[in-house]
DRENFIFI-979009 format. One record per atom (N, C-alpha, C): x negated, y negated, z. Coordinates in nm, 4 decimals. Atoms other than C-alpha are relative to their C-alpha. Example, Ala and Ser with C-alpha at 12.3 -4.5 7.8 and 13.67 -1.06 7.14 Angstrom:
// DRENFIFI-979009
{{-0.0890,0.1190,0.0000}}
{{-1.2300,0.4500,0.7800}}
{{-0.0900,-0.1200,0.0000}}
{{0.0820,0.1190,-0.0060}}
{{-1.3670,0.1060,0.7140}}
{{0.0770,-0.1090,0.0730}}
//
This chain:
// DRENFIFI-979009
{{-0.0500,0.1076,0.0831}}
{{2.1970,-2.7203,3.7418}}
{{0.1172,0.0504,-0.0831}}
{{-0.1136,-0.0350,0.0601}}
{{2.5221,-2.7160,3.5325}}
{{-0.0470,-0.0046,-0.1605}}
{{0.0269,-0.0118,0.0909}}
{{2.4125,-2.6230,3.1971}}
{{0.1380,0.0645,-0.0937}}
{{-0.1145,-0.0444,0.1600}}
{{2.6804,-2.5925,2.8391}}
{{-0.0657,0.1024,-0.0531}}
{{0.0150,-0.1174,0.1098}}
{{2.4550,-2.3788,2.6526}}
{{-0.1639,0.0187,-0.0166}}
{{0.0925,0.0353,0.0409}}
{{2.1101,-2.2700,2.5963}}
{{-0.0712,0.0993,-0.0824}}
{{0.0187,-0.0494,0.0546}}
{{1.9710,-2.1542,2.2847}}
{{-0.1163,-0.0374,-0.0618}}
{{0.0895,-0.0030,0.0627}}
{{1.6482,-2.0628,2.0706}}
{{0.0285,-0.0269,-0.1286}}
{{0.0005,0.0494,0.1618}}
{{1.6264,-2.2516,1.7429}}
{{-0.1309,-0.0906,-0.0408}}
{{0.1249,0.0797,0.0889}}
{{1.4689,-2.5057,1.5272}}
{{0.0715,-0.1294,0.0326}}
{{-0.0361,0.1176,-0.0347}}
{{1.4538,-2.8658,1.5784}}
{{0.0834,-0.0398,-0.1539}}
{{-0.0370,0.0717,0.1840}}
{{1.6778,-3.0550,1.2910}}
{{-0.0044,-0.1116,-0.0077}}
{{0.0265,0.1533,-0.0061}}
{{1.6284,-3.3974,1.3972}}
{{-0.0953,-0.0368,0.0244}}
{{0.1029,0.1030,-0.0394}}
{{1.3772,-3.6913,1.4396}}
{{-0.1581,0.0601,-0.0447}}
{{0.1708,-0.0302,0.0154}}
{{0.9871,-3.6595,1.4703}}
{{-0.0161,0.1349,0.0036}}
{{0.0738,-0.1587,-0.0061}}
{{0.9764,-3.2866,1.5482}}
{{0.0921,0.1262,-0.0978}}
{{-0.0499,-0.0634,0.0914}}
{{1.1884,-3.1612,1.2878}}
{{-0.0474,0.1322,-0.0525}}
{{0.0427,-0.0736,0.0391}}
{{1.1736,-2.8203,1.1837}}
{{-0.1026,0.0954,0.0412}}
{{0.0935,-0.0999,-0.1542}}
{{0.9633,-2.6675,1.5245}}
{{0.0966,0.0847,0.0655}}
{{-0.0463,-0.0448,-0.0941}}
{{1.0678,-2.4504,1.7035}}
{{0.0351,-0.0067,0.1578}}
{{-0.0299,0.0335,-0.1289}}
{{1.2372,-2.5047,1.9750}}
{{0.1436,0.0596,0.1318}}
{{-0.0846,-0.0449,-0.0874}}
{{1.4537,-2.4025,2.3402}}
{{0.0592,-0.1376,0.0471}}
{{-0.1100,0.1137,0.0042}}
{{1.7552,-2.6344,2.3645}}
{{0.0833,0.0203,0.1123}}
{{-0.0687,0.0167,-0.1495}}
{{1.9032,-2.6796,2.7246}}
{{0.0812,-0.1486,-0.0430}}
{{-0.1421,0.1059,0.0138}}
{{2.2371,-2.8638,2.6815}}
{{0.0742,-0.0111,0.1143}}
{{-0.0802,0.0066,-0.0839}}
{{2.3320,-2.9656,2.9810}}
{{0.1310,-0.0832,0.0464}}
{{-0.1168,0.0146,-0.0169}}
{{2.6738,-3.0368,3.1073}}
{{0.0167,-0.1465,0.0438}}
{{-0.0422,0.1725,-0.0473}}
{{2.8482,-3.4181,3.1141}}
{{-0.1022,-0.1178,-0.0883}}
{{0.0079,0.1182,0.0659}}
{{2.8035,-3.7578,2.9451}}
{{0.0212,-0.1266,0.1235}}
{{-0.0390,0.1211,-0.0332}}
{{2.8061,-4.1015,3.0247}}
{{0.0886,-0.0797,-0.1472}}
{{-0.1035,0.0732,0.0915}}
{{3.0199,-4.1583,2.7275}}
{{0.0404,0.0922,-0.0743}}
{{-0.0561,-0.0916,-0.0127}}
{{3.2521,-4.0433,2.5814}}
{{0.0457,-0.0054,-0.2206}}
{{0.0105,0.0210,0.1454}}
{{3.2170,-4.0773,2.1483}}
{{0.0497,0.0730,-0.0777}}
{{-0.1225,-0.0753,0.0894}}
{{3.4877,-4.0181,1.9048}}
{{-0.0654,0.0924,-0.0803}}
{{0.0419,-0.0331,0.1140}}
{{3.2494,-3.9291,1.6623}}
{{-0.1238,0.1203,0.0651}}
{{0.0855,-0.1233,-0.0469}}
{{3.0566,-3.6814,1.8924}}
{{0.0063,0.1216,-0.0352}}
{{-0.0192,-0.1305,0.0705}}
{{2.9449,-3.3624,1.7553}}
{{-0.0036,0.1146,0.1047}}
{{-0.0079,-0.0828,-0.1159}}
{{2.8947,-3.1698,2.0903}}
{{0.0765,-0.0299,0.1084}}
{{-0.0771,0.0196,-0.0987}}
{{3.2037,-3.2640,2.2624}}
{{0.0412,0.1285,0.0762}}
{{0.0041,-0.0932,-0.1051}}
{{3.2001,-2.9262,2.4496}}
{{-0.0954,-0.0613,0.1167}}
{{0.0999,-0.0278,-0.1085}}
{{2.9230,-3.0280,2.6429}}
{{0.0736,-0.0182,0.1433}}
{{-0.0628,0.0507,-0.1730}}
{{3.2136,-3.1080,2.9205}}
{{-0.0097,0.1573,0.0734}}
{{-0.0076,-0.1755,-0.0342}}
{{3.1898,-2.6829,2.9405}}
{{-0.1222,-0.0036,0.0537}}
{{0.1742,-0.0203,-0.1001}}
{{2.8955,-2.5237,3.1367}}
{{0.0409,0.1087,0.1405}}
{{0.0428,-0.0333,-0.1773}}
{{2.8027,-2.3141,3.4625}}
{{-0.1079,-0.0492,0.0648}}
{{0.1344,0.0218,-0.0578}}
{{2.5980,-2.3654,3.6956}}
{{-0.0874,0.1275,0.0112}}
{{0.0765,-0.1112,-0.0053}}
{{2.2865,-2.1318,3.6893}}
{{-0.1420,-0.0689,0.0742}}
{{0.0782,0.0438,-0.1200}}
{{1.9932,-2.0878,3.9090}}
{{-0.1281,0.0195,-0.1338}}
{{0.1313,0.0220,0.0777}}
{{1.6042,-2.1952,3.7538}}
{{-0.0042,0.1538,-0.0567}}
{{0.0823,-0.1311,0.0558}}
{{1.5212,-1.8268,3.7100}}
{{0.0531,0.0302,-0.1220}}
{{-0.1067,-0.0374,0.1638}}
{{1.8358,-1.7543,3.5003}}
{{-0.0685,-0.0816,-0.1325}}
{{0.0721,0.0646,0.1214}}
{{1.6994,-2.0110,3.2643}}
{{-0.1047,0.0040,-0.0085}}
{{0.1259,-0.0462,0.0394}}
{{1.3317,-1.9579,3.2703}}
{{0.0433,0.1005,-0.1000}}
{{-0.0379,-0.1422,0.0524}}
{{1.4681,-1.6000,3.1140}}
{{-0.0144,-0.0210,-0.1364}}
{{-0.0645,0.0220,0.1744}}
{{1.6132,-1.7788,2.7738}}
{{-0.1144,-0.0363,-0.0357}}
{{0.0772,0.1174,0.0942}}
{{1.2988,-1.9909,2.6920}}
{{-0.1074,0.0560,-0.0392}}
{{0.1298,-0.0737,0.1060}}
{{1.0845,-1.8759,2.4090}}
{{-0.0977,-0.1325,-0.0159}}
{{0.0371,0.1118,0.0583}}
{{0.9721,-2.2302,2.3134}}
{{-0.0362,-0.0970,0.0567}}
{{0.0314,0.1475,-0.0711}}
{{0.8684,-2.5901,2.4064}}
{{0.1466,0.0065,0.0381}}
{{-0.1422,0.0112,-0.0417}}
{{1.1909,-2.7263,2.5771}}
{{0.0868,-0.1335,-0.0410}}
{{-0.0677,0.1209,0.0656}}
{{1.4343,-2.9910,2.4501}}
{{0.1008,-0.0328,0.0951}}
{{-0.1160,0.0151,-0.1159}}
{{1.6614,-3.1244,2.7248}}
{{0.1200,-0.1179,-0.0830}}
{{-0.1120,0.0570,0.0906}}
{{1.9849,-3.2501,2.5619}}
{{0.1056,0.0252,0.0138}}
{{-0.1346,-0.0008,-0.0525}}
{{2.3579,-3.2979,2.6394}}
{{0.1235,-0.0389,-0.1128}}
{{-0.0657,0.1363,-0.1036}}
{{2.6227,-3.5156,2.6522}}
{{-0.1347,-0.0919,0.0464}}
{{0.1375,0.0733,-0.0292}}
{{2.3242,-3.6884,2.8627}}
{{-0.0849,0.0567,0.1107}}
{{0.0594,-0.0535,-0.0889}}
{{2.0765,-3.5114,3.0363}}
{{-0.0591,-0.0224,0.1555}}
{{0.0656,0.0919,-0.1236}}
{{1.9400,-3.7896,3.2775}}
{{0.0840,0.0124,0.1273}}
{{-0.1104,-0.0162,-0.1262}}
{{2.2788,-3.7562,3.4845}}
{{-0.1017,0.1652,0.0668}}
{{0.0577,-0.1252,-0.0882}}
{{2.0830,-3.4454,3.6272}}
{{-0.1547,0.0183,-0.0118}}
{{0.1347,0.0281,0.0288}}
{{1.7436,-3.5737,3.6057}}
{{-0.0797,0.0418,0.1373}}
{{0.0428,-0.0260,-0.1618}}
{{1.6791,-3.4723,3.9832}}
{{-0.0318,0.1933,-0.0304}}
{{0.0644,-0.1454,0.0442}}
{{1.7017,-3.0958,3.8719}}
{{-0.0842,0.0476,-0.0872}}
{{0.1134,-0.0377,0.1248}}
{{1.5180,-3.1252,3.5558}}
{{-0.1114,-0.0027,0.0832}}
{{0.1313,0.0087,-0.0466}}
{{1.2439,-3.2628,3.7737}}
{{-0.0396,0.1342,0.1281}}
{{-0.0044,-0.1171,-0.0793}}
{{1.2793,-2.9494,4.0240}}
{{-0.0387,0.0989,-0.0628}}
{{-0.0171,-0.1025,0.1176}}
{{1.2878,-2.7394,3.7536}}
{{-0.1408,0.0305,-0.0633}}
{{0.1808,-0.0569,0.0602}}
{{0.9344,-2.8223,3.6087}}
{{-0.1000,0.0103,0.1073}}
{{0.1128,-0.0538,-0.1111}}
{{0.7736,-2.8066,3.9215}}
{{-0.0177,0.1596,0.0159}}
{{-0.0031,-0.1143,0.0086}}
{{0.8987,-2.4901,3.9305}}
{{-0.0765,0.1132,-0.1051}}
{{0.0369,-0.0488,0.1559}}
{{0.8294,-2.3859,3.5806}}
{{-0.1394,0.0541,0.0177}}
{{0.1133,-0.0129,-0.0278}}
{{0.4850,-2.2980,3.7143}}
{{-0.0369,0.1210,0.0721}}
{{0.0279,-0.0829,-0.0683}}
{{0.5684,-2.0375,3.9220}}
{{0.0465,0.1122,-0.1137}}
{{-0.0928,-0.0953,0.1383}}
{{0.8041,-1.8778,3.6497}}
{{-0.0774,0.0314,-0.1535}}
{{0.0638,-0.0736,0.1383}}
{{0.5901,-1.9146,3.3203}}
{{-0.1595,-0.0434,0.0112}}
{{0.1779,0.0303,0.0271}}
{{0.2372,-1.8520,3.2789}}
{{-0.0386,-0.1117,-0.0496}}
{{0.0406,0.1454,0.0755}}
{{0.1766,-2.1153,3.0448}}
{{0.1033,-0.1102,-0.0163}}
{{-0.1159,0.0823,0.0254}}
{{0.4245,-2.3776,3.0999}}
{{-0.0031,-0.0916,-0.0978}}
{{-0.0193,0.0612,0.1653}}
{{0.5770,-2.5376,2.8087}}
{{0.0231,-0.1331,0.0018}}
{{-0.0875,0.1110,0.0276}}
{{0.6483,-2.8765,2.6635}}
{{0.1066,-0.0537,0.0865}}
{{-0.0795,0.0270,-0.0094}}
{{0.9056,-3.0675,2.7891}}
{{0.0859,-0.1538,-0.0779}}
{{-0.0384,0.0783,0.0867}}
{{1.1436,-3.2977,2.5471}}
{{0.1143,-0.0394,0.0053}}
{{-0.1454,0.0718,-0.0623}}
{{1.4357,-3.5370,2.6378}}
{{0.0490,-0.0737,-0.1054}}
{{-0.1405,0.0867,0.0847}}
{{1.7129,-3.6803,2.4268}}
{{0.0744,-0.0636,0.0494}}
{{-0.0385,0.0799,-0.1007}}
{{1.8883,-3.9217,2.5649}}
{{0.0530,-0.1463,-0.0750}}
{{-0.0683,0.1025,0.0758}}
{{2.1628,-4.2010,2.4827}}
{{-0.0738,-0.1756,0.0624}}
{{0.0669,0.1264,-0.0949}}
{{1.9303,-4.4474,2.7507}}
{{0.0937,-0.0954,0.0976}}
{{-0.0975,0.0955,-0.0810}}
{{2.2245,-4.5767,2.9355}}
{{-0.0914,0.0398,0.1895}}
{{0.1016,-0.0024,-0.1950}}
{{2.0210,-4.4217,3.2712}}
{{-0.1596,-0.0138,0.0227}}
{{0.1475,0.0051,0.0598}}
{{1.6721,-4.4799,3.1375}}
{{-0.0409,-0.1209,0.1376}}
{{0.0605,0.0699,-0.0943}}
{{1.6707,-4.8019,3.3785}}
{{-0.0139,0.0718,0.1257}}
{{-0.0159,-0.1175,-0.1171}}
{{1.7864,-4.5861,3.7140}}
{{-0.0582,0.0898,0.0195}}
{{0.0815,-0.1372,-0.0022}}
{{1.5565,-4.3143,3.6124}}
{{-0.0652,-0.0578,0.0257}}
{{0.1156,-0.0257,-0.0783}}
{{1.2374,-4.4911,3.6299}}
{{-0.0809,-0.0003,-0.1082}}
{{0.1473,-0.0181,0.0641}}
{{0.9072,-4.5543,3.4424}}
{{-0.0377,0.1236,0.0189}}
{{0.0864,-0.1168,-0.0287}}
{{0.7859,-4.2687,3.6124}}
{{0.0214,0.1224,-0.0831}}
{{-0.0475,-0.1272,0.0757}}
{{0.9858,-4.0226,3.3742}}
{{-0.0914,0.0017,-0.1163}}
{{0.1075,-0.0044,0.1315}}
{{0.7253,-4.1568,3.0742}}
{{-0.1157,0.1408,0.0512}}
{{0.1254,-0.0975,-0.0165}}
{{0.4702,-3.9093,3.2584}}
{{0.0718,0.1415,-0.0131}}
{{-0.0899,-0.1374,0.0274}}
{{0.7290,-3.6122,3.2577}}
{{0.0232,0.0614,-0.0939}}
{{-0.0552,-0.0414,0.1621}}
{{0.8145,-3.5744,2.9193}}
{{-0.0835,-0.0156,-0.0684}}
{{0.0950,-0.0167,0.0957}}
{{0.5862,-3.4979,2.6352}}
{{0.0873,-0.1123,-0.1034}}
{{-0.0394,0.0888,0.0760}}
{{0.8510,-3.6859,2.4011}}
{{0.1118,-0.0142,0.0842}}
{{-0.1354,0.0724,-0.0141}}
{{1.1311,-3.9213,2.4573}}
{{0.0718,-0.0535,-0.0825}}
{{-0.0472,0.0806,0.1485}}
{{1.3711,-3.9622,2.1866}}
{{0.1429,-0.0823,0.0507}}
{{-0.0684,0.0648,-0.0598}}
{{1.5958,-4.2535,2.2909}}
{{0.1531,-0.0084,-0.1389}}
{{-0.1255,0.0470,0.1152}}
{{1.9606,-4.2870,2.0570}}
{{0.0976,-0.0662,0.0903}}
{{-0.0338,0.0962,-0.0097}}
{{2.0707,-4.5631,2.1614}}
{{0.1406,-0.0270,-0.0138}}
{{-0.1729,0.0228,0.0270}}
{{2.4819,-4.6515,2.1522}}
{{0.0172,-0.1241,-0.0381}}
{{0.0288,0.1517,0.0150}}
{{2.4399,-4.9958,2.2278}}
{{-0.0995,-0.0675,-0.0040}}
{{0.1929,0.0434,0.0076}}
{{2.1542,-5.2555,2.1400}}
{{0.0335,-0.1450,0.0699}}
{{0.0434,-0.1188,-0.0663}}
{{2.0645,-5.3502,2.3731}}
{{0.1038,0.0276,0.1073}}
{{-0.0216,-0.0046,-0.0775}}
{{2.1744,-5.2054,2.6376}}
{{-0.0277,-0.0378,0.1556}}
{{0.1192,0.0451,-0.0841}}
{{1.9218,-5.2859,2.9031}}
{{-0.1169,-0.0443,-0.0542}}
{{0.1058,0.0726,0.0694}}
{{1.6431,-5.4731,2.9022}}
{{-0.0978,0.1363,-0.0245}}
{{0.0809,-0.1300,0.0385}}
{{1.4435,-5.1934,2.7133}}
{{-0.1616,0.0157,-0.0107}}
{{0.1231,0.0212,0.0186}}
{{1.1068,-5.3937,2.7039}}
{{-0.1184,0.0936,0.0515}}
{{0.1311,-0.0536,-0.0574}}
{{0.9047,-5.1943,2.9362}}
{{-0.0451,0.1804,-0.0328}}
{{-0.0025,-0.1734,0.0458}}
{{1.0004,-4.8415,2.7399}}
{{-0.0854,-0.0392,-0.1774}}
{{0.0066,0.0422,0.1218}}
{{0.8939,-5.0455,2.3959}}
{{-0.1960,0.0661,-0.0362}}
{{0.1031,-0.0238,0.0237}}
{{0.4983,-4.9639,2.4049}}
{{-0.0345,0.1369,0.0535}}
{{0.0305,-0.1166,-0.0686}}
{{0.4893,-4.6012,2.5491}}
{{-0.0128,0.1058,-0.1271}}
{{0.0115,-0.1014,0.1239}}
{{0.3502,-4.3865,2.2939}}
{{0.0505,0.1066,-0.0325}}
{{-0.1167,-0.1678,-0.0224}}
{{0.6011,-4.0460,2.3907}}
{{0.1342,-0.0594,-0.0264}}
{{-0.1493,0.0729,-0.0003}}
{{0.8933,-4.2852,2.3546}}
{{0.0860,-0.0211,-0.1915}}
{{-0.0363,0.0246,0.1499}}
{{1.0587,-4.2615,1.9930}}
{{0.1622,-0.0863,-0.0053}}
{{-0.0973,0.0518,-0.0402}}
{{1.3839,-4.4658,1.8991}}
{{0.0931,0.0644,-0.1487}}
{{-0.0968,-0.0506,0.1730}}
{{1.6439,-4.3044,1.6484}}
{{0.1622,-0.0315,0.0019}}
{{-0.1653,0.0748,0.0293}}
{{1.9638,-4.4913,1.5100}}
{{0.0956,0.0725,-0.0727}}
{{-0.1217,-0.0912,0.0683}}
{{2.2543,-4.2745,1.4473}}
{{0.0616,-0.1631,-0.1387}}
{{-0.0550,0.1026,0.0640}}
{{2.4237,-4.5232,1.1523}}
{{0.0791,0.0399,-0.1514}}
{{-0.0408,-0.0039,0.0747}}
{{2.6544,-4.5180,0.8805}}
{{-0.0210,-0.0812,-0.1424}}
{{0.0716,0.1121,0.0886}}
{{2.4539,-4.7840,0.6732}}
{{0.1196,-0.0798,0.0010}}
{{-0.1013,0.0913,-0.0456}}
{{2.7497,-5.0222,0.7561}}
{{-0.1257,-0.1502,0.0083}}
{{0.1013,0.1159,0.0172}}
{{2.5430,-5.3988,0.6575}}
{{0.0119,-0.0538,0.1850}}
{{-0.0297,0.0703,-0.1419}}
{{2.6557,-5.5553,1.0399}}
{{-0.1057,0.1406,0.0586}}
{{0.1067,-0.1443,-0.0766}}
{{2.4880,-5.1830,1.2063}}
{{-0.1527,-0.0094,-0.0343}}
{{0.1367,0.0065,0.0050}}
{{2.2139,-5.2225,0.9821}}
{{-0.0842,-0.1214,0.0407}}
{{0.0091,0.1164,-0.0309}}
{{2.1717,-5.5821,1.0780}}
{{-0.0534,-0.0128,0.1374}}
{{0.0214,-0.0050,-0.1969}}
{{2.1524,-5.4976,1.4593}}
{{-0.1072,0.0630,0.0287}}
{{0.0970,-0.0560,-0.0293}}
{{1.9204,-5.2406,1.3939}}
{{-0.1160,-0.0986,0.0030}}
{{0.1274,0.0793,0.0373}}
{{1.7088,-5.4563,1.2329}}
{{-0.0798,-0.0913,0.0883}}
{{0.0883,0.1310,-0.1265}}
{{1.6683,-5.7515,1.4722}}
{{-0.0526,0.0625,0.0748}}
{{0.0786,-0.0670,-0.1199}}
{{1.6715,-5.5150,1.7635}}
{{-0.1559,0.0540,-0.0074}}
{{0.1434,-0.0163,0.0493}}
{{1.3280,-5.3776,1.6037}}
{{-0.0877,-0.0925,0.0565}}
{{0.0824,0.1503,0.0074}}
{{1.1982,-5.7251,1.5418}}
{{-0.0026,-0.0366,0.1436}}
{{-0.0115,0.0641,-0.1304}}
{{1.3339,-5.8461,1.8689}}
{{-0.1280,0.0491,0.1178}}
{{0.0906,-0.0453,-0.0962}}
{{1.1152,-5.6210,2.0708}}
{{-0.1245,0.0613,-0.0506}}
{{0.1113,-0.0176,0.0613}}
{{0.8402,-5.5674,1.8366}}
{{-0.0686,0.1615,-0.0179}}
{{0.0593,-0.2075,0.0377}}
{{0.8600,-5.1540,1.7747}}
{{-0.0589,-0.0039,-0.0941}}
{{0.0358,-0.0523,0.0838}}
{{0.6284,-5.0107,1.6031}}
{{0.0706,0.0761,-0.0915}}
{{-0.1018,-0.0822,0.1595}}
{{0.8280,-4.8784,1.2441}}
{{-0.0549,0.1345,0.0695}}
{{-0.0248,-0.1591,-0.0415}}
{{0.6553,-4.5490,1.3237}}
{{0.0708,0.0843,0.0936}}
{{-0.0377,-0.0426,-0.1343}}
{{0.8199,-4.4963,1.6391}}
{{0.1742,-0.0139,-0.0302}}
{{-0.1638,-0.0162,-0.0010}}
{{1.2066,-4.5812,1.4719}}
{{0.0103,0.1234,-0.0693}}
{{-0.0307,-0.0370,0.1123}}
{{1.4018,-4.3459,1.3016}}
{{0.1102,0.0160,-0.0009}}
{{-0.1457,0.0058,-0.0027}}
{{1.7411,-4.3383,1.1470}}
{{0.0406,0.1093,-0.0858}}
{{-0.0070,-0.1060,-0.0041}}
{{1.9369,-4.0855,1.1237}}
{{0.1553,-0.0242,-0.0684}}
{{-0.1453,0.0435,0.0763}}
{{2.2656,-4.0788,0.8729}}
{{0.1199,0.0709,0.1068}}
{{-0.1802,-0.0405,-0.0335}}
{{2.6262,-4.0904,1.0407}}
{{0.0736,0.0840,-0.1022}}
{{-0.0960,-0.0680,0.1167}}
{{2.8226,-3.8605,0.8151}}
{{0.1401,0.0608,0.0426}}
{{-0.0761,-0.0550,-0.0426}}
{{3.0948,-3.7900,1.0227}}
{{0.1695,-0.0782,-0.0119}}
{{-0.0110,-0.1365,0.0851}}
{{3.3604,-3.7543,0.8696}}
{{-0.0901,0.0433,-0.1244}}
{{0.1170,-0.0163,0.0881}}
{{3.1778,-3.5925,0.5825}}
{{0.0486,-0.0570,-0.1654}}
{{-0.0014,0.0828,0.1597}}
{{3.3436,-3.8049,0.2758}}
{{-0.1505,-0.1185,0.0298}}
{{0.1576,0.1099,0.0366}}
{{3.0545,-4.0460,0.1025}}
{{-0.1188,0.0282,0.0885}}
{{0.0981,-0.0690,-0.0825}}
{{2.7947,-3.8048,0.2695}}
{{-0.1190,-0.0894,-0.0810}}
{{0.1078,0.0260,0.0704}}
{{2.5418,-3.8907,-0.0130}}
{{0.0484,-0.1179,-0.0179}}
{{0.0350,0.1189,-0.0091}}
{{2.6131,-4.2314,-0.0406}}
{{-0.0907,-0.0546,0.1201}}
{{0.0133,0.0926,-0.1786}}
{{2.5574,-4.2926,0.3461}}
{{-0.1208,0.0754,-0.0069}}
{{0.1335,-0.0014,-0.0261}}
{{2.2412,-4.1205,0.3234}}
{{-0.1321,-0.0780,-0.0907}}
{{0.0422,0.0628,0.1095}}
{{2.1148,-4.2684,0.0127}}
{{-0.0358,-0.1371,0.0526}}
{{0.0015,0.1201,-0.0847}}
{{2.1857,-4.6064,0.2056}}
{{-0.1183,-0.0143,0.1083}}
{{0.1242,-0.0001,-0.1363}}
{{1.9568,-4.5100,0.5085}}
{{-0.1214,0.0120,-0.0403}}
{{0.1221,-0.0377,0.0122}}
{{1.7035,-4.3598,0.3297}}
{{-0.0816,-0.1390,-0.0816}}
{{0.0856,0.1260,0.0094}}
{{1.6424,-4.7027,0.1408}}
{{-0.0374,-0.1033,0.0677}}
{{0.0364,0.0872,-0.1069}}
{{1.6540,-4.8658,0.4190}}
{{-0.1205,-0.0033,0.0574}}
{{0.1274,-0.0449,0.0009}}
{{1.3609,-4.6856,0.5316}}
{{-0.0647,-0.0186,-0.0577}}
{{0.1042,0.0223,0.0619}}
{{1.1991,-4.7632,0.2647}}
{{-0.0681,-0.1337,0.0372}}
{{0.0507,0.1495,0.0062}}
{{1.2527,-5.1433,0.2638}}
{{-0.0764,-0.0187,0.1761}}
{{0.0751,0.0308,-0.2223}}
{{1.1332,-5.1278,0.6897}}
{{-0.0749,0.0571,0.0021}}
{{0.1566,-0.0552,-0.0572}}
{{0.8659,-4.8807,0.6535}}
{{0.0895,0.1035,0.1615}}
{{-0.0603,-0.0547,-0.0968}}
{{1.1100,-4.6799,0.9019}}
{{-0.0214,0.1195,-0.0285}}
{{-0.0676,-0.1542,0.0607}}
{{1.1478,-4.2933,0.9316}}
{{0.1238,0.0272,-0.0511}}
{{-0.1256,-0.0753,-0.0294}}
{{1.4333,-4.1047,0.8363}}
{{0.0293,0.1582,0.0728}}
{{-0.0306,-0.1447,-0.0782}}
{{1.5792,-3.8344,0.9930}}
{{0.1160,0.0532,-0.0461}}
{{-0.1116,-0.1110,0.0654}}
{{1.7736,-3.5435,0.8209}}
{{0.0876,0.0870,0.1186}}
{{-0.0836,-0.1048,-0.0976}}
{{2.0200,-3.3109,1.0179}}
{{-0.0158,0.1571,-0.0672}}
{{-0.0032,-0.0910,0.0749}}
{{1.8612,-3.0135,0.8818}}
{{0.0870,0.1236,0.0522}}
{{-0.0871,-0.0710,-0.0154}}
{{2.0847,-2.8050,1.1039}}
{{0.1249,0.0380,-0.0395}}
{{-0.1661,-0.0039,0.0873}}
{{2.3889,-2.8922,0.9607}}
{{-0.0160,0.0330,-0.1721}}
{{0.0146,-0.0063,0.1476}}
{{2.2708,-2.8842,0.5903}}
{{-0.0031,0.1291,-0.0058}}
{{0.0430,-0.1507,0.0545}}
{{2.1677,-2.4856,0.6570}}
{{0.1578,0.0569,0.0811}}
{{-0.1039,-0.0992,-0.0686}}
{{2.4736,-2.3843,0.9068}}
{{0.1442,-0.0895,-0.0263}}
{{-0.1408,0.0790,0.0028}}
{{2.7376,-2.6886,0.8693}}
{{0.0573,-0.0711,0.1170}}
{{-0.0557,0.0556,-0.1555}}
{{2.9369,-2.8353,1.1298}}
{{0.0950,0.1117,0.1061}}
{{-0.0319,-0.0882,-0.1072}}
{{2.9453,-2.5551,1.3572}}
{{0.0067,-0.0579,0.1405}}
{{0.0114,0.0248,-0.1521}}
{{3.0226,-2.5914,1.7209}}
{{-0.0962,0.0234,0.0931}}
{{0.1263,-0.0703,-0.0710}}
{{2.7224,-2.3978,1.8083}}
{{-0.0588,0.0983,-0.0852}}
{{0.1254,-0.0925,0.1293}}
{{2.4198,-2.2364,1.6439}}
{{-0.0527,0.1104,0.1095}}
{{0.0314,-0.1139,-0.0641}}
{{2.4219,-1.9404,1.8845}}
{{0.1507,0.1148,-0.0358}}
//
């Protein structure tokens, strides 16, 4: 598979915040976002399963650009994973959902979590990903009233469980940082929503890479 980068850290986003975790960033997008913080991911080699078995201390976090574009090797990969690690680990997908339809129900059994961030709402009809208990949904947002507005219905519209959103502050560029989080986090309050911090950036900054 064509992998950008893969390194041992800590989670800084969403539900698993602050775990430890092995971060496989693999190479290419389906879009292409001004405001993207890993616009390398167009970089990468290709490397063979073993090479990467090698790096992974941790559960695994599959994350790009968009990982699903190579969802045929991931799934090669954990079959494999069996021959390569004694105790095979976790597996945990990030994902903007633009290939979520094309992939397949069947990926709910693959993945321990699915954290969906969303670009557009909706994008596809998302109903049949809405009750899957591994499936989480987290809204990048600048607390912008129209953004928060979309979030909102979209919720309502398809009847998510609050525990299962979470939003996650836009700060990019980084003027009115603490306003724009201040904004989200009451938002959360008034919805009964999560939030989600970027604790990576708060301890290292807006590095290009935490390796």
């Amino acid at each position: 598979m064509k992998v950008c980068e893969i390194f041992n850290s800590i989670q800084g986003e969403g539900p698993k915040t602050g775990r430890p975790r092995t971060f496989i960033r693999l190479s290419g997008c389906t879009r292409a976002c001004e405001w993207c913080d890993t616009k390398y991911h167009t970089e990468g080699q290709e490397m063979d399963f073993k090479s990467i078995f090698e790096r992974i201390w941790y559960p695994i976090v599959w994350t790009g650009g968009e990982p699903l574009l190579q969802l045929a090797q991931i799934t090669e990969f954990m079959k494999e994973s069996e021959t390569y690690l004694i105790n095979p680990l976790p597996h945990e997908l990030e994902t903007n959902g633009d290939l979520l339809a094309s992939a397949g129900e069947a990926i709910l059994d693959s993945f321990d979590l699915i954290v969906v961030s969303p670009k557009d709402l909706p994008h596809f009809e998302w109903r049949n990903w809405m009750q899957s208990g591994n499936v989480v949904w987290k809204f990048v947002t600048n607390g912008g009233s129209r953004t928060n507005s979309q979030i909102i219905d979209f919720v309502e519209n398809y009847n998510i469980d609050g525990c299962r959103v979470w939003l996650q502050p836009l700060t990019l560029p980084m003027s009115n940082r603490l306003n724009v989080k201040q904004s989200i986090w009451q938002l959360c309050v008034n919805e009964g929503w999560n939030y989600s911090p970027r604790c990576h950036v708060d301890v290292w900054g807006l590095r290009k890479r935490l390796v």
